[in-house]
N, C-alpha and C positions, 0 to 999 in steps of 0.2 A: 437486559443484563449482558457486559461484555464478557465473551468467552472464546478461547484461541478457537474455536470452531468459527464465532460470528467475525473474529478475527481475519481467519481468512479466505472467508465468504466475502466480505467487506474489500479485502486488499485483491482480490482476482476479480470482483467485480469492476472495480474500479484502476482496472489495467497495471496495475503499481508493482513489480517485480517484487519478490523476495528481500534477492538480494540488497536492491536500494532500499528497504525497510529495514533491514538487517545493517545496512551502513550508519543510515540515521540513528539507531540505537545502540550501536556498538556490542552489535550482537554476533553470535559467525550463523552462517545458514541452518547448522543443525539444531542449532537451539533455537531458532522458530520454528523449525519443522515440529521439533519437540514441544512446542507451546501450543499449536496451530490443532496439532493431534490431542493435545492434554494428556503427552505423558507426564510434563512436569504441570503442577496444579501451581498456579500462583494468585499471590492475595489480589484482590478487588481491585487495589490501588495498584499495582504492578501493569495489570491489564489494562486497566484505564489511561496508565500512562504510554502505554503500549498502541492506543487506541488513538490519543489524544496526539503522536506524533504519525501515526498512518492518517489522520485527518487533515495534518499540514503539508504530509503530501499529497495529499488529492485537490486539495485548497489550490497548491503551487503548481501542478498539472493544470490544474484547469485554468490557471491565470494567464502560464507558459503559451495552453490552447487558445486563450483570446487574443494575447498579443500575435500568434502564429495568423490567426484569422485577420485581423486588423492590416495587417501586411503584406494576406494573401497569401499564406502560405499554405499547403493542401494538410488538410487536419490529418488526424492517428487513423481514419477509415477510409482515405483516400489512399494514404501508404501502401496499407496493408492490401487494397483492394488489386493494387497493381502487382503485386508477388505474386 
């Protein structure tokens, strides 16, 4: 069952900012914070579609990630490892 809790379990799991979830949906930051927390309770269909655009960003990260690889470029844990 999707819920702003698996929400953003899901979206920090999967390295994906806020913010660019909140661009894609044309949301402002607070009102995912507010969905993420369940202060606001929204229908099934709201969340799913919620759900159904943080999957196409993870989908395009990861494609982003192959072509980065394909060309040799150092992946998101190579970056990070040298800061």
């Amino acid at each position: 069952m999707v819920s702003g809790v698996t929400i953003r379990a899901k979206r920090v799991s999967a390295g994906i900012a806020g913010q660019i979830l909140c661009m894609k949906l044309g949301f402002s930051r607070s009102r995912l914070t507010a969905i993420e927390k369940e202060y606001w309770k929204l229908s099934m269909e709201e969340l799913q579609q919620i759900d159904a655009a943080l999957d196409e960003l993870i989908q395009t990260k990861a494609r982003m990630e192959a072509v980065g690889t394909k060309y040799g470029w150092p992946g998101l844990a190579a970056v990070r490892s040298k800061s």
